[in-house]
KETI-190914 format. One record per residue (C-alpha): x, y, z; residue in one letter; residue number from 1. Coordinates in nm, 2 decimals. Example, Ala and Ser with C-alpha at 12.3 -4.5 7.8 and 13.67 -1.06 7.14 Angstrom:
2
[atom [1.23,-0.45,0.78],'a',1];
[atom [1.37,-0.11,0.71],'s',2];
This chain:
405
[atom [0.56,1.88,-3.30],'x',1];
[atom [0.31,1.67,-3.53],'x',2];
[atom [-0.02,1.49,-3.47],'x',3];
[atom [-0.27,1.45,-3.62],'x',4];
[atom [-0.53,1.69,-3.67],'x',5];
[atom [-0.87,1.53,-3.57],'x',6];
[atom [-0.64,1.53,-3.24],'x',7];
[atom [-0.70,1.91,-3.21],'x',8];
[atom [-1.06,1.82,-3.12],'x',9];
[atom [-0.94,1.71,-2.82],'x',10];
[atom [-0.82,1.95,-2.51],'x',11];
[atom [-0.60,1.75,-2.37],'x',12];
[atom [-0.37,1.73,-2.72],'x',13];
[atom [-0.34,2.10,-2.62],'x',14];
[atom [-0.05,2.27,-2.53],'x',15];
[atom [-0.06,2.46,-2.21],'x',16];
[atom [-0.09,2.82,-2.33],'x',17];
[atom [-0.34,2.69,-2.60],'x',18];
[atom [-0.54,2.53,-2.30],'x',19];
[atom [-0.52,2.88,-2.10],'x',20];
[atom [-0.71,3.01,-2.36],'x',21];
[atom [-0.95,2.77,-2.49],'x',22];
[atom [-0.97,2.54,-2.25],'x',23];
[atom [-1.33,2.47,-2.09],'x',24];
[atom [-1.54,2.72,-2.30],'x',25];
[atom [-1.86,2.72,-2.24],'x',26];
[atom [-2.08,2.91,-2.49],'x',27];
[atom [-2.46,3.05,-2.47],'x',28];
[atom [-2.76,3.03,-2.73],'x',29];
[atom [-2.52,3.35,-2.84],'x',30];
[atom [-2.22,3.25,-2.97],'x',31];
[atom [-2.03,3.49,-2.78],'x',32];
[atom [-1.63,3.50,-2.77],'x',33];
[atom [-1.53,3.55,-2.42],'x',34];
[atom [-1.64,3.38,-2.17],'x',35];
[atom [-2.01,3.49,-2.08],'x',36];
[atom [-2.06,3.60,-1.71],'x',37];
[atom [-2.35,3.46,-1.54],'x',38];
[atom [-2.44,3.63,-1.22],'x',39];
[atom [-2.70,3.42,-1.09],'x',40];
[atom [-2.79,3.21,-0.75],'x',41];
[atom [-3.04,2.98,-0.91],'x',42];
[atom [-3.16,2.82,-1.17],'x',43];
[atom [-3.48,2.72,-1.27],'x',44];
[atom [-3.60,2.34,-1.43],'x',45];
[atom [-3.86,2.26,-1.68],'x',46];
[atom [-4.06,2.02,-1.46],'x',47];
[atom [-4.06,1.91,-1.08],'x',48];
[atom [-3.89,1.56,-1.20],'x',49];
[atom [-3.60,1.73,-1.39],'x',50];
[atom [-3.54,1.91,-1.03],'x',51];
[atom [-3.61,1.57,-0.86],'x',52];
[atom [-3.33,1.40,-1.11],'x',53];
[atom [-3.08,1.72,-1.06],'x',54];
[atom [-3.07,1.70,-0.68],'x',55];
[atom [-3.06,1.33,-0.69],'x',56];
[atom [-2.76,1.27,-0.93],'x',57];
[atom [-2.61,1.62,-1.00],'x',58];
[atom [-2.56,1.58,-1.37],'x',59];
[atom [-2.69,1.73,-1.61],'x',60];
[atom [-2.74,2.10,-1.49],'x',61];
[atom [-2.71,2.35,-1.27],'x',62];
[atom [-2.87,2.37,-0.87],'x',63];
[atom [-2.73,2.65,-0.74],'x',64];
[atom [-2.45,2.86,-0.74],'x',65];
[atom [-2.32,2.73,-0.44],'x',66];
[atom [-2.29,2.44,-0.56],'x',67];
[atom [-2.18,2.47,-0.93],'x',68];
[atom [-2.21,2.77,-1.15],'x',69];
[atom [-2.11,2.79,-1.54],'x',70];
[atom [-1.87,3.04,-1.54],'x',71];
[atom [-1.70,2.88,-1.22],'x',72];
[atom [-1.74,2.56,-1.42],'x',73];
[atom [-1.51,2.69,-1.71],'x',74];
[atom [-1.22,2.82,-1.51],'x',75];
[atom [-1.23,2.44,-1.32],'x',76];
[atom [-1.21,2.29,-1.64],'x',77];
[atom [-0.97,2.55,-1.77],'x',78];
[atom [-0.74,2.50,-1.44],'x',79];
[atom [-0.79,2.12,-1.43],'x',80];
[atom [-0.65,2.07,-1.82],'x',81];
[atom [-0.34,2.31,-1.73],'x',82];
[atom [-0.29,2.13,-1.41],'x',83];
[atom [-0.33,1.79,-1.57],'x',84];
[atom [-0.60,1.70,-1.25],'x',85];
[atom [-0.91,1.53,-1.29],'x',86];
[atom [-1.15,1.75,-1.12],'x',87];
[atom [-1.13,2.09,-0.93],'x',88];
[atom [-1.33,2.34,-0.74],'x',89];
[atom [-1.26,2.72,-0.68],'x',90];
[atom [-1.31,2.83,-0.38],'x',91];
[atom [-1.33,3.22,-0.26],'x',92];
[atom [-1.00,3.27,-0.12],'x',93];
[atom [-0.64,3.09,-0.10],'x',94];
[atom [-0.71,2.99,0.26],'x',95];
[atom [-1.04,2.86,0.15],'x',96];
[atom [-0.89,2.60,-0.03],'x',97];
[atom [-0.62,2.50,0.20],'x',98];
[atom [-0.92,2.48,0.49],'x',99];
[atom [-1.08,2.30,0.25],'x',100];
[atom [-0.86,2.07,0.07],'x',101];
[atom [-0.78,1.93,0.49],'x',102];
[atom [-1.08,1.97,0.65],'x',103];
[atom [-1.30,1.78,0.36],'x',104];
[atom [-1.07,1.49,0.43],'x',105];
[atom [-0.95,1.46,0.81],'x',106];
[atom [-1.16,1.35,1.08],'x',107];
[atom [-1.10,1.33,1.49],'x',108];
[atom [-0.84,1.09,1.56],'x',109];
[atom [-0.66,1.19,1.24],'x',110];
[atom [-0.27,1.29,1.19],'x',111];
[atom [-0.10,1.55,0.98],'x',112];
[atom [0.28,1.58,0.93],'x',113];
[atom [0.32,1.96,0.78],'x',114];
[atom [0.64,2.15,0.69],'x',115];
[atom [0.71,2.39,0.96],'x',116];
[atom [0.81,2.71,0.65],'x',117];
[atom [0.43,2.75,0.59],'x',118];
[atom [0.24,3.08,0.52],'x',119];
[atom [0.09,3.20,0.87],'x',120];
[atom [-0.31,3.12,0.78],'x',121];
[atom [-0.17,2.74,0.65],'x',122];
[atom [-0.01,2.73,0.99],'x',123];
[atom [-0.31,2.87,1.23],'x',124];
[atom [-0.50,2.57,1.06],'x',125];
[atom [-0.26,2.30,1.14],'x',126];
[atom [-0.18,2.42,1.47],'x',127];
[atom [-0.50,2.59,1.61],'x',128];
[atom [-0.80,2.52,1.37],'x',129];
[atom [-0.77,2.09,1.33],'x',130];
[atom [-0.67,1.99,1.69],'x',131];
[atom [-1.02,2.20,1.80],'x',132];
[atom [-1.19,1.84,1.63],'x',133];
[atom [-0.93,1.62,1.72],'x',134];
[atom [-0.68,1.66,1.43],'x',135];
[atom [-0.30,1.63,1.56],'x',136];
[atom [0.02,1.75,1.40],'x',137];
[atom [0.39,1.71,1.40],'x',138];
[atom [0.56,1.97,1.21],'x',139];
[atom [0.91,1.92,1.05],'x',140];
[atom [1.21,2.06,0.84],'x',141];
[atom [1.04,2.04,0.52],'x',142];
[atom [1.40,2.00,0.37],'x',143];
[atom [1.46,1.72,0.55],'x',144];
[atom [1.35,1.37,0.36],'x',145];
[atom [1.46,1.16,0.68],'x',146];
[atom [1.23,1.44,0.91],'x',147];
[atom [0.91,1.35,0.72],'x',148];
[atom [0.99,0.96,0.74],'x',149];
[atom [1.07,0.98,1.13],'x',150];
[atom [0.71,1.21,1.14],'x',151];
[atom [0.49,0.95,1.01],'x',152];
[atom [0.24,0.78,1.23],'x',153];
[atom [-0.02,0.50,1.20],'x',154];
[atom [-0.30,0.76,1.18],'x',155];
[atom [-0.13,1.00,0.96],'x',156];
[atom [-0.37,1.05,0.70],'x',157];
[atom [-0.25,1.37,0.50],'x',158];
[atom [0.07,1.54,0.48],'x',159];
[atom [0.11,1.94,0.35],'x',160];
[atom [0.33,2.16,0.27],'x',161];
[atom [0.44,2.45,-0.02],'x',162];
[atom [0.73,2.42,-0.19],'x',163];
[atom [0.92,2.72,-0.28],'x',164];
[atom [0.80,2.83,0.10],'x',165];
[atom [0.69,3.15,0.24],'x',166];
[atom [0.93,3.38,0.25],'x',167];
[atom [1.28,3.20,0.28],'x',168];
[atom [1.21,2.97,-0.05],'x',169];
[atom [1.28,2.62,0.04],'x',170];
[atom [1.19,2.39,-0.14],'x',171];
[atom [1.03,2.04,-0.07],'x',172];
[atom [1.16,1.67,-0.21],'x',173];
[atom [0.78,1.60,-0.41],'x',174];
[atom [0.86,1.30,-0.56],'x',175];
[atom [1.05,1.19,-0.26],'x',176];
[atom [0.77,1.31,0.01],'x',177];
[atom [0.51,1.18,-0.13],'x',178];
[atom [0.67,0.85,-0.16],'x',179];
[atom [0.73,0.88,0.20],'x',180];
[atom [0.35,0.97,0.22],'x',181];
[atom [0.16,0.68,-0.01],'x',182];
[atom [0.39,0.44,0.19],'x',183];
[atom [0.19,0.55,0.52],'x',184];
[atom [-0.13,0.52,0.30],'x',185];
[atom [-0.16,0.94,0.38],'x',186];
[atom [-0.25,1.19,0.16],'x',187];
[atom [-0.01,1.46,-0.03],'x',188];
[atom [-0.16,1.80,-0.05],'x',189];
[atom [0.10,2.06,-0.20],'x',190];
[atom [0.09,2.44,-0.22],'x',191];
[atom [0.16,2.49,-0.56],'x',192];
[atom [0.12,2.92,-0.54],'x',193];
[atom [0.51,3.05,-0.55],'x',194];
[atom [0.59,2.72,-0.83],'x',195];
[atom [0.30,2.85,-1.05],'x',196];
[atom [0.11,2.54,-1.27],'x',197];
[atom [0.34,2.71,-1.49],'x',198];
[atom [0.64,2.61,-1.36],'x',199];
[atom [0.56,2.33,-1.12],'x',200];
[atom [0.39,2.01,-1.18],'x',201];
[atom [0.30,1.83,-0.83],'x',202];
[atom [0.07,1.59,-1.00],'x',203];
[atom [0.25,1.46,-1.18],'x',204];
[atom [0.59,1.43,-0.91],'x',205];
[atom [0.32,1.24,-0.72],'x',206];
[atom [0.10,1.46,-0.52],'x',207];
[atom [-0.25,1.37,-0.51],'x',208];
[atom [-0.42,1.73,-0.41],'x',209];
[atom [-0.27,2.10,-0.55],'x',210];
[atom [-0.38,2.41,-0.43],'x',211];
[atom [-0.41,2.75,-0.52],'x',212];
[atom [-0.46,3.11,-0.39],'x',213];
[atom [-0.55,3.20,-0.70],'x',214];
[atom [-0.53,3.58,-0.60],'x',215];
[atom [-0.22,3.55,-0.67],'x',216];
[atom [-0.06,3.51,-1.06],'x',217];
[atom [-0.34,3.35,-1.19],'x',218];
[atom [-0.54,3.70,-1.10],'x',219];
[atom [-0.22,3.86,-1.10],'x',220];
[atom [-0.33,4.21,-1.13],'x',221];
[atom [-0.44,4.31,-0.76],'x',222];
[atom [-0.84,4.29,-0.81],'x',223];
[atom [-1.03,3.99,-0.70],'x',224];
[atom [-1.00,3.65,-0.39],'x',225];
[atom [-1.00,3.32,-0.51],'x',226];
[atom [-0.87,3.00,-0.44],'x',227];
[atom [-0.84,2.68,-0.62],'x',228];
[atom [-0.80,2.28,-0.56],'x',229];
[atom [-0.71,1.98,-0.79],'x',230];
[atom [-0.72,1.63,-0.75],'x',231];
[atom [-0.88,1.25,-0.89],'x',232];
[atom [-1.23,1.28,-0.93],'x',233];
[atom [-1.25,1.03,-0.66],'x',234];
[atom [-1.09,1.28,-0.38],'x',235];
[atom [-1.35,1.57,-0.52],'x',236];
[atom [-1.66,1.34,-0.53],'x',237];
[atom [-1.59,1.15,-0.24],'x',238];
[atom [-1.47,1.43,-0.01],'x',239];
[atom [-1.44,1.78,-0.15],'x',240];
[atom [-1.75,1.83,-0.31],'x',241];
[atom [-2.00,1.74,-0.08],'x',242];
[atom [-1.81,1.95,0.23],'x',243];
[atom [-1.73,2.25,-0.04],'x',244];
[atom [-2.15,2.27,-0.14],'x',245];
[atom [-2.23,2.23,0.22],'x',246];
[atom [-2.00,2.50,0.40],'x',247];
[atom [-2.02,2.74,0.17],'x',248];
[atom [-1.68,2.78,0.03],'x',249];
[atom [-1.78,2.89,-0.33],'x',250];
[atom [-1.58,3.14,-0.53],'x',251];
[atom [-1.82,3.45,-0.69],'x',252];
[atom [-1.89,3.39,-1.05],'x',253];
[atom [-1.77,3.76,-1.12],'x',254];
[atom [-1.42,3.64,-0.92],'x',255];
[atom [-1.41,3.33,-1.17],'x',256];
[atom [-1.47,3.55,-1.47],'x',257];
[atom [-1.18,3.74,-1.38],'x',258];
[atom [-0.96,3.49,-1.34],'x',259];
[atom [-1.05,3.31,-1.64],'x',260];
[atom [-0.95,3.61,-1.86],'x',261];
[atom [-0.62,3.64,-1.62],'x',262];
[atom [-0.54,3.30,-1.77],'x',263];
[atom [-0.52,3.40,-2.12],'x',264];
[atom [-0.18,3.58,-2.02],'x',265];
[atom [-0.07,3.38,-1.70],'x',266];
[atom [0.21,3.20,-1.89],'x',267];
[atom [0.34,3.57,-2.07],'x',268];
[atom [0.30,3.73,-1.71],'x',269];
[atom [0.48,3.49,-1.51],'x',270];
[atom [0.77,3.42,-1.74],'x',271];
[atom [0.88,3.79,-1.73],'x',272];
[atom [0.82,3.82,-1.38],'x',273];
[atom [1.04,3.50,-1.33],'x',274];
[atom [1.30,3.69,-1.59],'x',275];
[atom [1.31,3.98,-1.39],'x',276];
[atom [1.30,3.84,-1.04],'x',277];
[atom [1.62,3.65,-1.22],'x',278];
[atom [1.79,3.99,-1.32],'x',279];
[atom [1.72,4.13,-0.95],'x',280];
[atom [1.83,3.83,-0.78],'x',281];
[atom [2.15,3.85,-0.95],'x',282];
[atom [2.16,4.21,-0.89],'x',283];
[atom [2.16,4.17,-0.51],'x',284];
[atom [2.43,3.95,-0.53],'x',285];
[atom [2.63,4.21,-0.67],'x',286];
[atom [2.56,4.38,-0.33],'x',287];
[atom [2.65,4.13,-0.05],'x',288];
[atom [2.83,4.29,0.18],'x',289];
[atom [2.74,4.63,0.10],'x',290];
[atom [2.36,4.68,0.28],'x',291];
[atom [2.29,4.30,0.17],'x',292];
[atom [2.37,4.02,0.36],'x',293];
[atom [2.11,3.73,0.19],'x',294];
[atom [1.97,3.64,-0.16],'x',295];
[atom [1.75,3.35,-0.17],'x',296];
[atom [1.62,3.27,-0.54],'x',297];
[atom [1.56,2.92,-0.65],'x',298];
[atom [1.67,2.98,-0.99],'x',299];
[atom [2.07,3.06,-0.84],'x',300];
[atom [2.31,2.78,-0.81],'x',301];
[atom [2.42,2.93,-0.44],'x',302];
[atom [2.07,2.85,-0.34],'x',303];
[atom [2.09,2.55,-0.10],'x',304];
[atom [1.88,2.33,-0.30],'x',305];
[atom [1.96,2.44,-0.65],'x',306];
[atom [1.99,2.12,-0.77],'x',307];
[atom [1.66,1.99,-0.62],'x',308];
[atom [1.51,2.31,-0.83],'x',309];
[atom [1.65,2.20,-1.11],'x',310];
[atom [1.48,1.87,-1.07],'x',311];
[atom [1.14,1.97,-1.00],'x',312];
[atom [1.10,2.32,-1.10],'x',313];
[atom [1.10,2.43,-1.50],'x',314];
[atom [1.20,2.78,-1.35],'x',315];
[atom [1.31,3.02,-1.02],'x',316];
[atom [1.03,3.24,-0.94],'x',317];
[atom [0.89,3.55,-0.93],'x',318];
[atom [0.98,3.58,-0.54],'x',319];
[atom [1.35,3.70,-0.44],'x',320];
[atom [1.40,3.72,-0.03],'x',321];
[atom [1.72,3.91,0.08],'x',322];
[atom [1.84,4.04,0.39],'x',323];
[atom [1.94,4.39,0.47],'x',324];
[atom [2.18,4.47,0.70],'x',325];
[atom [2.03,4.66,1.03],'x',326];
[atom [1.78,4.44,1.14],'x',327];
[atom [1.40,4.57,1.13],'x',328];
[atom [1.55,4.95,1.12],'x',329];
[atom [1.70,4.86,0.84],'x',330];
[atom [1.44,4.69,0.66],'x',331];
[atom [1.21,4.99,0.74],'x',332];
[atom [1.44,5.20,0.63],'x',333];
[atom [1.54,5.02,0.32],'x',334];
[atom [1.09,4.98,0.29],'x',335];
[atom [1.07,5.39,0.34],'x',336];
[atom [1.34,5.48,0.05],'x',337];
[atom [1.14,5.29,-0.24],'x',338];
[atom [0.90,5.53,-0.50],'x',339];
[atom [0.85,5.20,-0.76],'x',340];
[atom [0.79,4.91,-0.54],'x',341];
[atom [0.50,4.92,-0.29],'x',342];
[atom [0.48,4.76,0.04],'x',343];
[atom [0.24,4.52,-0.01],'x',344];
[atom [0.16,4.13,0.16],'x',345];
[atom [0.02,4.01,-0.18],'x',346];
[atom [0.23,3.87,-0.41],'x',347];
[atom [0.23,3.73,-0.77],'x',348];
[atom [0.08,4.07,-0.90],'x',349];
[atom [0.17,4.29,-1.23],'x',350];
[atom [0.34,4.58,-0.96],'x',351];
[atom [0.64,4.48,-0.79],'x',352];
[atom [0.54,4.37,-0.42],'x',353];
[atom [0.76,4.39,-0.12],'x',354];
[atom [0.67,4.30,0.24],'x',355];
[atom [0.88,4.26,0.57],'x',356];
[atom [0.75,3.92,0.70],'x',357];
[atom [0.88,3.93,1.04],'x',358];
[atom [0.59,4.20,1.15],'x',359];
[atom [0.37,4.11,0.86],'x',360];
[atom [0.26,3.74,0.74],'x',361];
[atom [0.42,3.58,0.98],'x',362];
[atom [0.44,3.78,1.32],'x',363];
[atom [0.25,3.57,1.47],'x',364];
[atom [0.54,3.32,1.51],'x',365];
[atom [0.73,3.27,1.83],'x',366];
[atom [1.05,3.42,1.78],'x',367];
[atom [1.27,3.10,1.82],'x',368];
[atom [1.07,2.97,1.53],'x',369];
[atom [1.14,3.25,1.32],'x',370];
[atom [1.46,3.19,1.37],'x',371];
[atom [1.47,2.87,1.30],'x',372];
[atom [1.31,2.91,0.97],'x',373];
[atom [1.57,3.22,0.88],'x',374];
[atom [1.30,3.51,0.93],'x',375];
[atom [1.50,3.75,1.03],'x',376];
[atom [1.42,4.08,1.10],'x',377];
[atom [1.61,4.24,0.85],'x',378];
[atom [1.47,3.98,0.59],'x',379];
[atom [1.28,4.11,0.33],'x',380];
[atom [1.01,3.91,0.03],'x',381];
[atom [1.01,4.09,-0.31],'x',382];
[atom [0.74,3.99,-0.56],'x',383];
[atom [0.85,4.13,-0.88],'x',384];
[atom [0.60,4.24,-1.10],'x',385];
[atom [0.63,4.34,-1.47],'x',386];
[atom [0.79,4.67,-1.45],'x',387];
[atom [1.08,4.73,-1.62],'x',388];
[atom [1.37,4.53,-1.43],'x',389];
[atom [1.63,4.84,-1.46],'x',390];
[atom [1.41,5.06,-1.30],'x',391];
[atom [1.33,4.81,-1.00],'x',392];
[atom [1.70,4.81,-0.97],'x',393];
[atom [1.74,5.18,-0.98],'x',394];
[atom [1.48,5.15,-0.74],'x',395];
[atom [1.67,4.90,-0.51],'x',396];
[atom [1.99,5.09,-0.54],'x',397];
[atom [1.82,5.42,-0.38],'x',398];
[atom [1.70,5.23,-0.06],'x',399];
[atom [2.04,5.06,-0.01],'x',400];
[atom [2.19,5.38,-0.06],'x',401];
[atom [1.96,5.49,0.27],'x',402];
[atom [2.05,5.20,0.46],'x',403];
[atom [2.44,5.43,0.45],'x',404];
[atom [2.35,5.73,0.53],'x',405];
């Protein structure tokens, strides 16, 4: 690839690891080469009509660390060029930004059309946390183009869902949905965490919000909260920003640090985890029919919607779901025979993560749900983390071996 060079000036000419590491640098009176961490509330202003000017436009420095902060600031701008968004803001937690992301947008008298495969918090805010100020929902196959059309109403305003889902992996049409969506003049607000900005670009498939829990892979080593959202600057100025500084939704400056160094390796991370979770996938379908009786992994062709992966994915995942034979015995017992793999709910991390979601992230489901969306109780969610692969085998091969005896 050739340009020229005055274009290296320029973040934006960047490629995306280049961005991850450079991207929205920020550097003190000291020169210094990683990111400086500034642990502060407050700030303080030369004169009483720089503060007056500061509070009235919000330009030109920093108020408070609620509202902005300077190391927050970098991994915005850092997330925002890898994303290709316009603006973002980090939030504190995952569920933060989804709360967020609706909330700051939706008012009483509003509609949402959400995918019913959802993480459990994504679901307790469409179902239970909107409707309480007058925000109604229809939920629908996410899989299901013709669903999402037959869902829309004249006050549907926003539509939601994550695409691969949590835990069975289906995936969601984008480019189709949010057709669908911009047709009905309603928002498109994706969760982008099992895709990766790695892998996944819903921006540019024609989303107009992503969001993060950026706990997972862009932290990716089990240690701080944080979530993220993306969108025009229009969406954060007009909506996000001023319900994000006023409720108190802000991500620590110490989290953001964090995560900005996490970036510097999020591509190398998540391309071996995806490798592996590849390897382990493949693996387990070696073993159908022999303590295994489902593999789900988006980068198979016997997943359902391989070819929609294909088209809207650049990769799998670093999430495999199977089923073990024996129900929730099984998959307890399967859970009690592993030494590498941990039984964890997080995801995304450097150690292989494995969780039973039935009785976990999503028992709060009525059970003709979770059988609708194919949570069994002998399915299990592996997060595959950057051990060796052989030995996660090994390691998968000992619990089977259990589920015999």
């Amino acid at each position: 690839m050739t340009m020229n060079p005055d274009d290296l000036k320029n973040p934006e000419s960047w490629l995306p690891a280049t961005r991850m590491v450079h991207g929205g640098t920020l550097r003190s009176q000291f020169a210094e080469t990683s990111e400086a961490l500034f642990l502060t509330q407050g700030y303080v202003y030369d004169s009483p009509e720089q503060a007056e000017e500061r509070f009235k436009t919000e330009s030109g420095g920093f108020i408070y660390s609620r509202y902005a902060n300077p190391t927050v600031a970098m991994l915005e701008e850092r997330m925002k060029l890898l994303e290709g968004a316009e603006a973002a803001r980090c939030t504190a937690s995952g569920m933060a930004a989804v709360s967020a992301a609706l909330m700051c947008f939706l008012k009483a008298g509003d509609h949402v059309v959400a995918a019913k495969a959802l993480f459990g918090s994504c679901l307790y805010v469409i179902q239970d946390v909107l409707p309480r100020f007058g925000v109604t929902s229809t939920l629908v196959d996410g899989r299901d183009v013709e669903a999402w059309k037959r869902a829309m109403q004249p006050n549907t305003k926003a539509v939601f869902f994550e695409t691969p889902s949590n835990p069975c992996l289906d995936l969601v049409d984008i480019e189709a949905v949010s057709k669908i969506a911009h047709d009905a003049g309603a928002l498109v607000v994706v969760d982008n965490v099992f895709a990766t900005p790695i892998y996944q670009r819903p921006l540019a498939l024609g989303a107009d919000v992503v969001v993060y829990s950026a706990t997972k892979h862009i932290d990716g080593q089990g240690r701080v909260l944080g979530g993220i959202v993306l969108g025009s600057q229009k969406y954060v100025n007009d909506h996000l920003h001023p319900f994000y500084k006023h409720t108190g939704g802000a991500i620590s400056p110490f989290n953001a640090w964090i995560m900005l160094k996490s970036l510097e390796t999020l591509s190398l991370r998540v391309k071996a985890q995806t490798e592996g979770a590849g390897l382990i996938a493949d693996h387990l379908a070696h073993r159908l029919g022999s303590g295994v009786d489902r593999v789900i992994f988006p980068g198979r062709d016997d997943h359902p919607q391989a070819a929609l992966a294909r088209r809207q994915m650049k990769a799998g995942s670093t999430l495999v779901s199977f089923e073990v034979t024996g129900g929730k015995a099984g998959a307890f017992r399967f859970l009690n025979a592993l030494s590498i793999i941990r039984i964890s709910n997080n995801l995304g991390d450097a150690k292989s993560l494995i969780t039973h979601p039935a009785t976990t992230t999503h028992q709060r489901l009525k059970p003709e749900l979770k059988a609708e969306l194919g949570i069994s109780d002998g399915l299990l969610r592996l997060s595959v983390g950057l051990e060796a692969p052989e030995d996660l085998m090994r390691d998968i091969d000992r619990a089977l071996s259990a589920l015999r005896v």
